[in-house]
Each structure stands twice: as structure tokens, then as C-alpha cells.
PDB file of N, CA, C and O in Angstrom:
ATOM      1  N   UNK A   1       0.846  -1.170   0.000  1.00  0.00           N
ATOM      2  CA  UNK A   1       0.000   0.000   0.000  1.00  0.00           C
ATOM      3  C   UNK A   1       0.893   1.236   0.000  1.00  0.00           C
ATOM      4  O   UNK A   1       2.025   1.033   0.439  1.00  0.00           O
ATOM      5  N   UNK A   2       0.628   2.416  -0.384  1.00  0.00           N
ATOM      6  CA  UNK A   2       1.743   3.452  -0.929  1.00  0.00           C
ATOM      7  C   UNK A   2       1.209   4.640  -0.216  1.00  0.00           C
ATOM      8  O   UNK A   2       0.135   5.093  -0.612  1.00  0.00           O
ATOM      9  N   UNK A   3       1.863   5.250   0.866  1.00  0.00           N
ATOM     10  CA  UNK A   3       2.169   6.094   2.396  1.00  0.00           C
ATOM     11  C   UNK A   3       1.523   7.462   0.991  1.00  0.00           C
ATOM     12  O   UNK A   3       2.198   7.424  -0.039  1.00  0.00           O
ATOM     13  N   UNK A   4       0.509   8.378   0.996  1.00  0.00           N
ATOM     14  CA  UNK A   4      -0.009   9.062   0.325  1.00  0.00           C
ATOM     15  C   UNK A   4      -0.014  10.303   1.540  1.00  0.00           C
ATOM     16  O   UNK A   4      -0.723  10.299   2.546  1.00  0.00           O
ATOM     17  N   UNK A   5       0.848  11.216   1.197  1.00  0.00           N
ATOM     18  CA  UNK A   5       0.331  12.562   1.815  1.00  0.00           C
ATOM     19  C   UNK A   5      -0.741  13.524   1.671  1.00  0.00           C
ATOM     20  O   UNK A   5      -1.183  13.709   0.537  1.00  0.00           O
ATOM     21  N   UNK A   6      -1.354  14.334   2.906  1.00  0.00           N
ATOM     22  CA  UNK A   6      -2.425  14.682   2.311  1.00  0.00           C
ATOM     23  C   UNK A   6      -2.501  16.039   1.933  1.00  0.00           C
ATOM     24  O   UNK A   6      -1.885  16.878   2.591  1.00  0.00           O
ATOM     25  N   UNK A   7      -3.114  16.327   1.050  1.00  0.00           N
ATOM     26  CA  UNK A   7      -2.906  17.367   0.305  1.00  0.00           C
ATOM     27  C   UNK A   7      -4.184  18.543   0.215  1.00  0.00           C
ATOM     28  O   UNK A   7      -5.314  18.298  -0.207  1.00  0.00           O
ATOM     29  N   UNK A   8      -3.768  19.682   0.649  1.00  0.00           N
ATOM     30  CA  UNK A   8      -5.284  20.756   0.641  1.00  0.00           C
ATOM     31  C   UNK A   8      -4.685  21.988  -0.165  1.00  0.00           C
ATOM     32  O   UNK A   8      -3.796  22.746   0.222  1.00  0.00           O
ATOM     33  N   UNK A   9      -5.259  22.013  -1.176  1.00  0.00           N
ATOM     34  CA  UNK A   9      -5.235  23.335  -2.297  1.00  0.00           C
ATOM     35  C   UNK A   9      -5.994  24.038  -1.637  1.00  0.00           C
ATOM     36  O   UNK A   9      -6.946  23.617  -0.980  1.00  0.00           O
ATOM     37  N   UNK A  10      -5.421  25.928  -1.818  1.00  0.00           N
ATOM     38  CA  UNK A  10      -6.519  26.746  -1.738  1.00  0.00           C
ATOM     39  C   UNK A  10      -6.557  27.626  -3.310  1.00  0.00           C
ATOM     40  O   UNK A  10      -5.635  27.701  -4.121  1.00  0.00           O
ATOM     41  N   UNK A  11      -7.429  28.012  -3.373  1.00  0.00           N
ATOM     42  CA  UNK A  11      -7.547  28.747  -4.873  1.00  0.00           C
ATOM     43  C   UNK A  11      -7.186  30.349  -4.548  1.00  0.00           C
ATOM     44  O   UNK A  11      -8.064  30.785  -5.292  1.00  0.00           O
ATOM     45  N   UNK A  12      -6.749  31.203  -4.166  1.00  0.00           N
ATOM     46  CA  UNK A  12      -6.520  32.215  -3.500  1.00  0.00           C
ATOM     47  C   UNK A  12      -5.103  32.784  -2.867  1.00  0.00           C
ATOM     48  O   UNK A  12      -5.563  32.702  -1.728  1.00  0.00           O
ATOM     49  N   UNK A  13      -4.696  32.938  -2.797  1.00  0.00           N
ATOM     50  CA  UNK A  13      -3.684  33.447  -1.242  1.00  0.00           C
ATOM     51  C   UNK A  13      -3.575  34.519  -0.841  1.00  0.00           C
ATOM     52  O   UNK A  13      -2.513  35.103  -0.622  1.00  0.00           O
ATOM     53  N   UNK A  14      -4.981  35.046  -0.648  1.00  0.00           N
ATOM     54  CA  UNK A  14      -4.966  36.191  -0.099  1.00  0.00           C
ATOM     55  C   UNK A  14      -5.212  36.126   1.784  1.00  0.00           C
ATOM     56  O   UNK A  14      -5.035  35.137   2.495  1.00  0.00           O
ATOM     57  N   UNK A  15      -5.747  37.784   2.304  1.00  0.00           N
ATOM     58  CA  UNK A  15      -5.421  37.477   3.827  1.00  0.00           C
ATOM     59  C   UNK A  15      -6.389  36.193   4.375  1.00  0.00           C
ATOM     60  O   UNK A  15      -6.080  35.603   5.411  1.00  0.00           O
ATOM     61  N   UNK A  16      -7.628  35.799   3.561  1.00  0.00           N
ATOM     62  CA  UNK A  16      -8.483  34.658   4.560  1.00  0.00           C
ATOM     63  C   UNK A  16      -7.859  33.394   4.315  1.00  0.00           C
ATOM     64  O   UNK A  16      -7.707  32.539   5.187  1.00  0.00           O
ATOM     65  N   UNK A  17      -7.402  33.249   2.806  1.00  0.00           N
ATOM     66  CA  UNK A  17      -6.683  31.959   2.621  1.00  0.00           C
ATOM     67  C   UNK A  17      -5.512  31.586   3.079  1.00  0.00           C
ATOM     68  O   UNK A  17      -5.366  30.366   3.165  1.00  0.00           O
ATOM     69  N   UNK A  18      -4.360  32.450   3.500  1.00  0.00           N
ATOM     70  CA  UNK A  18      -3.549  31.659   3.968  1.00  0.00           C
ATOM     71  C   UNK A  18      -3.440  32.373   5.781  1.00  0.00           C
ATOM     72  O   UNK A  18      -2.677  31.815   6.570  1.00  0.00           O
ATOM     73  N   UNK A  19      -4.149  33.415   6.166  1.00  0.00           N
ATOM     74  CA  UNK A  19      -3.940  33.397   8.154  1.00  0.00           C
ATOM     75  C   UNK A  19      -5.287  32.648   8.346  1.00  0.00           C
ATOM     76  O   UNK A  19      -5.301  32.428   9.557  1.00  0.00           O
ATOM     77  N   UNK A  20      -6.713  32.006   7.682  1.00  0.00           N
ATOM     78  CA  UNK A  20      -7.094  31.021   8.496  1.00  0.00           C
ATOM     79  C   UNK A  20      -6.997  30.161   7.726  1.00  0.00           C
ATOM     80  O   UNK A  20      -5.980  29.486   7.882  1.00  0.00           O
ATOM     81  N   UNK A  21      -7.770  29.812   6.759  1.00  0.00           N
ATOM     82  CA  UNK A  21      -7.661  28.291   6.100  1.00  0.00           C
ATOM     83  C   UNK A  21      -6.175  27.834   5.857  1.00  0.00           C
ATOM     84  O   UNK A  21      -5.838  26.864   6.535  1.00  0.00           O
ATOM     85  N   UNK A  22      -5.610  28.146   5.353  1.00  0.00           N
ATOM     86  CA  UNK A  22      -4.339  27.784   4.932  1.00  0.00           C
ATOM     87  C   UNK A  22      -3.539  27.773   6.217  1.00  0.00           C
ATOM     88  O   UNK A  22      -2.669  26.910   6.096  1.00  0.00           O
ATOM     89  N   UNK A  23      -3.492  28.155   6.976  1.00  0.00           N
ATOM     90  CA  UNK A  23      -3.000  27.858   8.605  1.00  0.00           C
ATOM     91  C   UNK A  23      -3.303  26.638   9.399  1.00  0.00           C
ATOM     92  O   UNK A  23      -2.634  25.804  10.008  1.00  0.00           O
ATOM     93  N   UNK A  24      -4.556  26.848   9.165  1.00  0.00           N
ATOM     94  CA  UNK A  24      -5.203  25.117  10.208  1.00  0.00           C
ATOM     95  C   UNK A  24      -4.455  24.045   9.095  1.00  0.00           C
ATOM     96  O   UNK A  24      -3.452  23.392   9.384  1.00  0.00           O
ATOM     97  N   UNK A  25      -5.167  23.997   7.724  1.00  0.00           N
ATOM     98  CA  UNK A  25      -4.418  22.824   6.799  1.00  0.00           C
ATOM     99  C   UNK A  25      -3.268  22.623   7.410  1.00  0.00           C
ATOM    100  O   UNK A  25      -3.068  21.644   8.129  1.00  0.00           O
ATOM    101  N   UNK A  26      -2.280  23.671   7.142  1.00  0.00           N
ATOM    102  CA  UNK A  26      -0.959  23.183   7.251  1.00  0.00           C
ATOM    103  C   UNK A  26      -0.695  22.969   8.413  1.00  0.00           C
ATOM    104  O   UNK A  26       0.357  22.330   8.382  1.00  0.00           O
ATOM    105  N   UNK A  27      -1.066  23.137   9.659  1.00  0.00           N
ATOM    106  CA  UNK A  27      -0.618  22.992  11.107  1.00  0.00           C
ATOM    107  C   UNK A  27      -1.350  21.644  11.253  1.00  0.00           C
ATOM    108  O   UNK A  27      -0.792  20.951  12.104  1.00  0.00           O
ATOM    109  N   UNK A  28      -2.601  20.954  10.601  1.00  0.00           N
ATOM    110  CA  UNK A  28      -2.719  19.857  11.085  1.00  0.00           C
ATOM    111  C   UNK A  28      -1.809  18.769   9.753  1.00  0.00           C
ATOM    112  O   UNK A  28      -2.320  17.735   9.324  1.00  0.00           O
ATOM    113  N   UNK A  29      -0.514  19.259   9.316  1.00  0.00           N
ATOM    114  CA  UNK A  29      -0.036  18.126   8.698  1.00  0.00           C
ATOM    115  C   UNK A  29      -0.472  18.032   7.288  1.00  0.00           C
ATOM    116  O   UNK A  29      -0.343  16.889   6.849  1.00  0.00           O
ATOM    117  N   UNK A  30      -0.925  18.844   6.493  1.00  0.00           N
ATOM    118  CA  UNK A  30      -1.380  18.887   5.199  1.00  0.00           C
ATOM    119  C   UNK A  30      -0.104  19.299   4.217  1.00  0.00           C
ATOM    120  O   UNK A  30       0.723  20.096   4.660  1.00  0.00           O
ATOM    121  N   UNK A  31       0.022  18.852   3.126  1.00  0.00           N
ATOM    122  CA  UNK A  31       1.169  19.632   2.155  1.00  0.00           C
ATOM    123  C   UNK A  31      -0.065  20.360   1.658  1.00  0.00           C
ATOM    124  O   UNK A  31      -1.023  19.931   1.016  1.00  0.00           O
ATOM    125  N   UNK A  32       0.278  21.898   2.245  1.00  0.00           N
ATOM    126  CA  UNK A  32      -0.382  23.155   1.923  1.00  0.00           C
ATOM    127  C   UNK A  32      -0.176  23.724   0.697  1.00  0.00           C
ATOM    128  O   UNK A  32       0.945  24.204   0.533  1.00  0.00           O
ATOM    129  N   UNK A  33      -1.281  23.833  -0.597  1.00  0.00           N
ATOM    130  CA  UNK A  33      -0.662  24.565  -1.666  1.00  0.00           C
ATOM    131  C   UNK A  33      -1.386  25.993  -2.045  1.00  0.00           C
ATOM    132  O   UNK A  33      -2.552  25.760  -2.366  1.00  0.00           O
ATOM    133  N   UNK A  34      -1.157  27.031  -2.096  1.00  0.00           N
ATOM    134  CA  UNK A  34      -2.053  27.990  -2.998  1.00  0.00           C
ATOM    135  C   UNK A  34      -1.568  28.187  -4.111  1.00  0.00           C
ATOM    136  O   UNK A  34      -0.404  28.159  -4.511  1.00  0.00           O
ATOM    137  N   UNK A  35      -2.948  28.483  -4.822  1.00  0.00           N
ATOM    138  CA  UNK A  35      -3.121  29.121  -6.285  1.00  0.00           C
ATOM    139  C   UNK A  35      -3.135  30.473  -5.875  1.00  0.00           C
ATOM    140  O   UNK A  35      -3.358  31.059  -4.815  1.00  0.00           O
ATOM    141  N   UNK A  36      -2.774  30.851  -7.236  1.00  0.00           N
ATOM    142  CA  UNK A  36      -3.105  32.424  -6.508  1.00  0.00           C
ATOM    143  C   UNK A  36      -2.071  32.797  -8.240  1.00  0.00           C
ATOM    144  O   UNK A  36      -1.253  32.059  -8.788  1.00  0.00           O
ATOM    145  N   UNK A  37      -2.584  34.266  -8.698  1.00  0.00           N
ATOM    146  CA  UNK A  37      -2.348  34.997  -9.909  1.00  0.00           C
ATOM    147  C   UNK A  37      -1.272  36.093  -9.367  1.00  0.00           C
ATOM    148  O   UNK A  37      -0.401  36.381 -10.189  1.00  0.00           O
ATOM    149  N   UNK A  38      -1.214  36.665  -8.262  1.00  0.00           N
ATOM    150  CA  UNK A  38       0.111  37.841  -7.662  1.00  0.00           C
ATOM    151  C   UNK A  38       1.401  36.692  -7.765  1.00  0.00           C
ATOM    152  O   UNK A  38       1.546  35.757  -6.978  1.00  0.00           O
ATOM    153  N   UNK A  39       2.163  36.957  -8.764  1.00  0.00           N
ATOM    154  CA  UNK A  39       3.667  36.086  -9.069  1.00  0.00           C
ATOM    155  C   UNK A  39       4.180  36.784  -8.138  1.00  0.00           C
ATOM    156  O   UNK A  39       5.103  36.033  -7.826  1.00  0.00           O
ATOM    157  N   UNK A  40       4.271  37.689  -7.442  1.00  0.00           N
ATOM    158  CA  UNK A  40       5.183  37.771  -6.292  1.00  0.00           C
ATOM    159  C   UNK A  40       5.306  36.803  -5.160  1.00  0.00           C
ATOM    160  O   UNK A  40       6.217  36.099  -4.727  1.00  0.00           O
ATOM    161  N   UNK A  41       3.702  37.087  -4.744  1.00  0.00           N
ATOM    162  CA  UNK A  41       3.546  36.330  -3.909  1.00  0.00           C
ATOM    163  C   UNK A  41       3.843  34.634  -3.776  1.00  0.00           C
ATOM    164  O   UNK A  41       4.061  33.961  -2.769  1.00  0.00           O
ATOM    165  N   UNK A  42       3.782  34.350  -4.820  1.00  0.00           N
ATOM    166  CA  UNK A  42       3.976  32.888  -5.271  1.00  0.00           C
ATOM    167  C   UNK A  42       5.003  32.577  -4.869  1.00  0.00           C
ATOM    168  O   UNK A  42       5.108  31.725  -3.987  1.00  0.00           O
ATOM    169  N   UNK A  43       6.294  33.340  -5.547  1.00  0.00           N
ATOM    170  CA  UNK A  43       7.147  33.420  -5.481  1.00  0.00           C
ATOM    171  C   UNK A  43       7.873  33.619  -4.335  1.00  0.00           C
ATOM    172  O   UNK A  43       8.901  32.986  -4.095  1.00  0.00           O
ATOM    173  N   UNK A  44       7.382  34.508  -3.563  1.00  0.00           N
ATOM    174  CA  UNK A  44       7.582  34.176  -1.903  1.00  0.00           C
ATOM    175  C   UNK A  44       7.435  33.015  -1.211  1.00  0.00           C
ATOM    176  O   UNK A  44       8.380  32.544  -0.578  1.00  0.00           O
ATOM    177  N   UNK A  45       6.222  32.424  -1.258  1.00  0.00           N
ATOM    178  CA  UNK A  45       6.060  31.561  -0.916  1.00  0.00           C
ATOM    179  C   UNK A  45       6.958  30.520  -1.001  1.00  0.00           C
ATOM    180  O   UNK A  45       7.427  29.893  -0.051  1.00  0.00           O
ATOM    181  N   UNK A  46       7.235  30.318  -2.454  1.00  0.00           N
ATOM    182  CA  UNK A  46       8.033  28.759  -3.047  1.00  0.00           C
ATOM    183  C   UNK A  46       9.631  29.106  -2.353  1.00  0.00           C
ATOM    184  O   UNK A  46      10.319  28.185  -1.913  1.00  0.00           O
ATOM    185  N   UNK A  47      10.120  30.611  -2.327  1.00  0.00           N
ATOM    186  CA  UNK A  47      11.264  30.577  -1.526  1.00  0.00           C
ATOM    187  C   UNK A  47      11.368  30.668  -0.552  1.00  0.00           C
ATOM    188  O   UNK A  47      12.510  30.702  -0.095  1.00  0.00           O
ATOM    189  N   UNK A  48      10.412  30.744   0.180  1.00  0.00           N
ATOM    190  CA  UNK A  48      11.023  31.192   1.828  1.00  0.00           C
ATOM    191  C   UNK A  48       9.903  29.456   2.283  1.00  0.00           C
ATOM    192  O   UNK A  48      10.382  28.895   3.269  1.00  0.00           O
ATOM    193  N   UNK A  49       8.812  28.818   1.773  1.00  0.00           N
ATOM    194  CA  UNK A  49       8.384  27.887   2.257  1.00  0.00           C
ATOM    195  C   UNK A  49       7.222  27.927   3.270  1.00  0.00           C
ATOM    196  O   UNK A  49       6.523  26.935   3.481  1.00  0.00           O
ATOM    197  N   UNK A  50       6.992  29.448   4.065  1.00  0.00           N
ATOM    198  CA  UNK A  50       6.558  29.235   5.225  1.00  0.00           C
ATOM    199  C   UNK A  50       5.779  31.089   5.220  1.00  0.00           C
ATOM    200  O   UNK A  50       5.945  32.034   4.448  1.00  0.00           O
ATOM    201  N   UNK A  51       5.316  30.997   5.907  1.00  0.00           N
ATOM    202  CA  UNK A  51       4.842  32.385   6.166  1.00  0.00           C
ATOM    203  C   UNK A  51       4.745  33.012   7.613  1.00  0.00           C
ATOM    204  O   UNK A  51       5.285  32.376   8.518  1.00  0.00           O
ATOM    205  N   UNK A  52       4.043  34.319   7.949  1.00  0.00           N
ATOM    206  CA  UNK A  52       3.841  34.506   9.340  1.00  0.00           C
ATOM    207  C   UNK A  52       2.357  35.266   9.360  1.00  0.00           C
ATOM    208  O   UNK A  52       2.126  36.236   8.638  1.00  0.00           O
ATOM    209  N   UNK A  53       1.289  34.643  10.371  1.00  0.00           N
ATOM    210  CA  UNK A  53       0.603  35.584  10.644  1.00  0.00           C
ATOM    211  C   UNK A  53       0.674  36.103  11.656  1.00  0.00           C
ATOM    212  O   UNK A  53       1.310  35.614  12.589  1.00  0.00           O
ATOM    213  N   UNK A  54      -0.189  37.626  11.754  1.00  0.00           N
ATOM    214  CA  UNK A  54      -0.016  38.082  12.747  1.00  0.00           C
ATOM    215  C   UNK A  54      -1.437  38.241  13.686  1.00  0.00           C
ATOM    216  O   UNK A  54      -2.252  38.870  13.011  1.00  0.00           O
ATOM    217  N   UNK A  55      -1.945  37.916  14.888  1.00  0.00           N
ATOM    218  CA  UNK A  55      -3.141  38.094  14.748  1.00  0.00           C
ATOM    219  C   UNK A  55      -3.289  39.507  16.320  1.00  0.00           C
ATOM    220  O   UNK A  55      -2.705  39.491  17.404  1.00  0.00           O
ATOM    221  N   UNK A  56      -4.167  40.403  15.834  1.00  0.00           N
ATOM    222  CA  UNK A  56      -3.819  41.528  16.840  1.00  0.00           C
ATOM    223  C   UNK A  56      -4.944  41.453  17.854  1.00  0.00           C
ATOM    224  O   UNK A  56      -6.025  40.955  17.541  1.00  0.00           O
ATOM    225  N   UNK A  57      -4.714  41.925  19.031  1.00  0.00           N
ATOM    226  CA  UNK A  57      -5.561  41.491  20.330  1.00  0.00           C
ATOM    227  C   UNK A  57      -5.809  42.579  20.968  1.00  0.00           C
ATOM    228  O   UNK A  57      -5.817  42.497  22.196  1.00  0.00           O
ATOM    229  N   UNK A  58      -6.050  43.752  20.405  1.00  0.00           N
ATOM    230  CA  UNK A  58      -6.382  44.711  21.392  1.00  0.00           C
ATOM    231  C   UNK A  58      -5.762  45.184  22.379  1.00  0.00           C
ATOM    232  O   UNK A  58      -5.188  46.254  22.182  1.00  0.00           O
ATOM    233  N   UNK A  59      -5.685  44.677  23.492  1.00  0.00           N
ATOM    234  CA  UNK A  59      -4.880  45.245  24.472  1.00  0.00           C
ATOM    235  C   UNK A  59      -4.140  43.942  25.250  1.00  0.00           C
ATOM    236  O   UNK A  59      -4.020  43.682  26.448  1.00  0.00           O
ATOM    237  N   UNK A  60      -3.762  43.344  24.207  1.00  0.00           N
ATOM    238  CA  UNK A  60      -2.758  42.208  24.368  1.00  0.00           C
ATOM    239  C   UNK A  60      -2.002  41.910  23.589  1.00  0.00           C
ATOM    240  O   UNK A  60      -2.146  42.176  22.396  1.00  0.00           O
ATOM    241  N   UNK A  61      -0.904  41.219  24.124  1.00  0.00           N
ATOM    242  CA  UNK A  61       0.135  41.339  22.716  1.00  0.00           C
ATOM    243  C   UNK A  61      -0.065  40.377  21.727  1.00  0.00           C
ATOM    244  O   UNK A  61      -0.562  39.296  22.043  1.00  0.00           O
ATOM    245  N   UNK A  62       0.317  40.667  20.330  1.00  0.00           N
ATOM    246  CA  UNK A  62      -0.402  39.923  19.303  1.00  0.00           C
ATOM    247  C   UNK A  62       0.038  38.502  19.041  1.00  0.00           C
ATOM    248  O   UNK A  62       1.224  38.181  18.962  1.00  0.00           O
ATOM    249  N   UNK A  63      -0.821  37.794  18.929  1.00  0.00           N
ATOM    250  CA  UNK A  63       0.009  36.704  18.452  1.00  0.00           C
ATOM    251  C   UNK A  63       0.818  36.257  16.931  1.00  0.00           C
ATOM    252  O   UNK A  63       0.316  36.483  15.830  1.00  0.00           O
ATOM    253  N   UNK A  64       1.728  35.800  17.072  1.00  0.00           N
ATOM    254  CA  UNK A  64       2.215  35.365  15.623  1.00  0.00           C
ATOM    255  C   UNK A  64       2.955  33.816  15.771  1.00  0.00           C
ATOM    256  O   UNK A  64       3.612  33.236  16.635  1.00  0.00           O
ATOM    257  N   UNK A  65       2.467  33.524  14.463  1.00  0.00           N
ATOM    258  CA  UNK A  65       2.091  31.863  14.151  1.00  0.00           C
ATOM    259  C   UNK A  65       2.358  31.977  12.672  1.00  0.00           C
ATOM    260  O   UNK A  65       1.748  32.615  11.814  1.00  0.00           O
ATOM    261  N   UNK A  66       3.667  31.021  12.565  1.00  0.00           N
ATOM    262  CA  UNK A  66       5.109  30.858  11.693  1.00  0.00           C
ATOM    263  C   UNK A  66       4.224  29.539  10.773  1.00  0.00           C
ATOM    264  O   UNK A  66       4.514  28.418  11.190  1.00  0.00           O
ATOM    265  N   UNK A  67       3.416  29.557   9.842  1.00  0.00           N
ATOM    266  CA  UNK A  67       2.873  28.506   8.951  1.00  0.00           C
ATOM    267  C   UNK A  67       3.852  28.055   7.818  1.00  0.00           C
ATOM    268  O   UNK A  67       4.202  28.679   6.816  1.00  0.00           O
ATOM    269  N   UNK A  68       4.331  26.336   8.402  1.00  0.00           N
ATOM    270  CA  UNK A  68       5.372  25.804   7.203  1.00  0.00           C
ATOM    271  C   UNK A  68       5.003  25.154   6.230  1.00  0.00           C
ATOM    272  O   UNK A  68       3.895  25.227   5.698  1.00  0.00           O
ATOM    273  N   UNK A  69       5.625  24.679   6.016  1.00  0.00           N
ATOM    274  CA  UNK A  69       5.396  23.682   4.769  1.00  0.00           C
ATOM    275  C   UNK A  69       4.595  23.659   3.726  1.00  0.00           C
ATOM    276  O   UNK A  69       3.910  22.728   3.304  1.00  0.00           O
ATOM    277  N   UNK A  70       4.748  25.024   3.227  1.00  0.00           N
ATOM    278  CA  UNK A  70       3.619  25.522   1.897  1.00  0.00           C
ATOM    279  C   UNK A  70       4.212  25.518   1.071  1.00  0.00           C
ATOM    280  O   UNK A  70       5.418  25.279   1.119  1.00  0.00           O
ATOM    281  N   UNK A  71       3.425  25.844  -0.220  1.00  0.00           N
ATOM    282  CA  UNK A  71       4.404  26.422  -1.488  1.00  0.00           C
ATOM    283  C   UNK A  71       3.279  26.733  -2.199  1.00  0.00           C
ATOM    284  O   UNK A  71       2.207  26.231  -1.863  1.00  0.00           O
ATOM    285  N   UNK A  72       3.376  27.738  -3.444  1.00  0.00           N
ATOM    286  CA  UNK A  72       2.360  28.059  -4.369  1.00  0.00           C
ATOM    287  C   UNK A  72       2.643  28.062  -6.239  1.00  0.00           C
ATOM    288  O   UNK A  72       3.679  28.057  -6.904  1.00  0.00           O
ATOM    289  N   UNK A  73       1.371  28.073  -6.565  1.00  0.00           N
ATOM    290  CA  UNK A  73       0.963  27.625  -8.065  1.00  0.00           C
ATOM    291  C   UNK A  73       0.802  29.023  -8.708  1.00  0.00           C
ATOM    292  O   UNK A  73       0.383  29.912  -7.966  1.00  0.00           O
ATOM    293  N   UNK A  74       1.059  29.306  -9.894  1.00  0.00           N
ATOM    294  CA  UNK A  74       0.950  30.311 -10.251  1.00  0.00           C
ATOM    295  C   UNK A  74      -0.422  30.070 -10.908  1.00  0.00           C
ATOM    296  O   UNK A  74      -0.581  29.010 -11.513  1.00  0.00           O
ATOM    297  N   UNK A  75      -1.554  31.079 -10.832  1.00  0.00           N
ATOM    298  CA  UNK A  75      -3.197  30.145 -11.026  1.00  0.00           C
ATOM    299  C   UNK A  75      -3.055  29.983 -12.857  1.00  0.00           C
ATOM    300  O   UNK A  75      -3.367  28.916 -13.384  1.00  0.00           O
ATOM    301  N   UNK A  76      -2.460  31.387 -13.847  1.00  0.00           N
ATOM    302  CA  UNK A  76      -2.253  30.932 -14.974  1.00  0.00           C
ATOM    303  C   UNK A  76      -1.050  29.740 -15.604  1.00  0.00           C
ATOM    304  O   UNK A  76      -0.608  29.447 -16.716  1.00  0.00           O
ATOM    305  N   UNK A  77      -0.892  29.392 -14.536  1.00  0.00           N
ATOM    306  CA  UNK A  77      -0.190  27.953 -14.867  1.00  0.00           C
ATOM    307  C   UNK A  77      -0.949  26.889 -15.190  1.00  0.00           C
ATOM    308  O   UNK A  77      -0.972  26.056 -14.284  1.00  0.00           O
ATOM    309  N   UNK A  78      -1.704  26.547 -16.333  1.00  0.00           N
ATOM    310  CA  UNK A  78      -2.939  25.746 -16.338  1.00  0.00           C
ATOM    311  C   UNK A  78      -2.321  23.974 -16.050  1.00  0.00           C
ATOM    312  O   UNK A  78      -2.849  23.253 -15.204  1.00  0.00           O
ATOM    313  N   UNK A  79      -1.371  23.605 -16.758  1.00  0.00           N
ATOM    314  CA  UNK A  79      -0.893  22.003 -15.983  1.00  0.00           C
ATOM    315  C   UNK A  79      -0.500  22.408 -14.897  1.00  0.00           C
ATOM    316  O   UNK A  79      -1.044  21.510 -14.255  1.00  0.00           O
ATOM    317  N   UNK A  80       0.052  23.081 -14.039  1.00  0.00           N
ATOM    318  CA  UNK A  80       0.944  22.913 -12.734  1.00  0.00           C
ATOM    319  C   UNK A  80      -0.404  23.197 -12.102  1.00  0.00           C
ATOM    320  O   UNK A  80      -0.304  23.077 -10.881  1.00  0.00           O
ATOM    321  N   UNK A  81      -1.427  23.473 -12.420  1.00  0.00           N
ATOM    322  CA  UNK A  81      -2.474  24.039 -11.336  1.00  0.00           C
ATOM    323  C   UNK A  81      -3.466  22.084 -11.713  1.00  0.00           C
ATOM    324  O   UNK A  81      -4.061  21.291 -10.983  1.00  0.00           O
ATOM    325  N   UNK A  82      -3.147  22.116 -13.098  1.00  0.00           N
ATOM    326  CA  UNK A  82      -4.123  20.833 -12.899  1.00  0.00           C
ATOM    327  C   UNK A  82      -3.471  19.326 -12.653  1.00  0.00           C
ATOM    328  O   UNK A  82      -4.113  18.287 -12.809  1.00  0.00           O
ATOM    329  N   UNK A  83      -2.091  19.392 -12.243  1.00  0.00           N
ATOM    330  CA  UNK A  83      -1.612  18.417 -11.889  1.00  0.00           C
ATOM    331  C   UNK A  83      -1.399  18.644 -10.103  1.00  0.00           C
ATOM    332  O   UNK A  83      -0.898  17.749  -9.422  1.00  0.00           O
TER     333      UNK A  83
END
């Protein structure tokens, strides 16, 4: 039987897709991928691997939560997005 990792695409990588959805995926063990059309951002992603959110608390100090093991698709990449 062949050890299959699990895998959660988001179509997006903007702020909801990767500080919540794309956060839980990857923190519970998912190979995290976004699509997403900003080539910068992509491009960030695929080099640095990981991101940071920041989440702010009012009159507490904010939290920040280091999300690894991502990488992203460029969305007009039509095989790399459909493979």
C-alpha cells in the first residue's frame, strides 16, 4: 500500500486563505498549496516555504504563528495548477 500525503489546495492566497484556512491545513499536517495569480507572492512563498501571521488582540500582545510547509501555483499555470 503506498504512504499518500495529504494534500489541501486553496484557490486564493490572499489574507483569509492563507492566516485562516491555509493555517489550520498546514498545522494539522497537510502539504499546503495555494493558487493564486500575484507572481510575487507565489514566489515568496516557493522561496522562503513558510509564512507569518499576525493576529492583533487589542490590548494584548499579538500573536504570531510561523505557517510551514507551503508552497504556491501560479493560477495561470494551467498544468501545474491541474496536476
Amino acid at each position: 500500500m503506498t504512504n499518500f500525503k495529504k494534500k489541501f489546495v486553496q484557490c486564493g492566497a490572499g489574507n483569509i486563505g492563507r492566516s485562516f484556512t491555509g493555517r489550520i491545513f498546514a498545522e494539522a499536517g497537510y502539504d499546503t498549496v495555494f493558487i493564486d495569480i500575484n507572481q510575487e507572492l507565489i514566489d515568496n512563498l516557493n522561496q522562503e516555504g513558510e509564512y507569518r501571521v499576525v493576529i492583533k488582540n487589542n490590548d494584548k500582545p499579538d500573536e504570531i504563528f510561523l505557517v510551514k510547509n507551503v508552497r504556491g501555483v501560479l493560477g495561470n499555470d494551467l498544468e501545474t495548477v491541474a496536476n
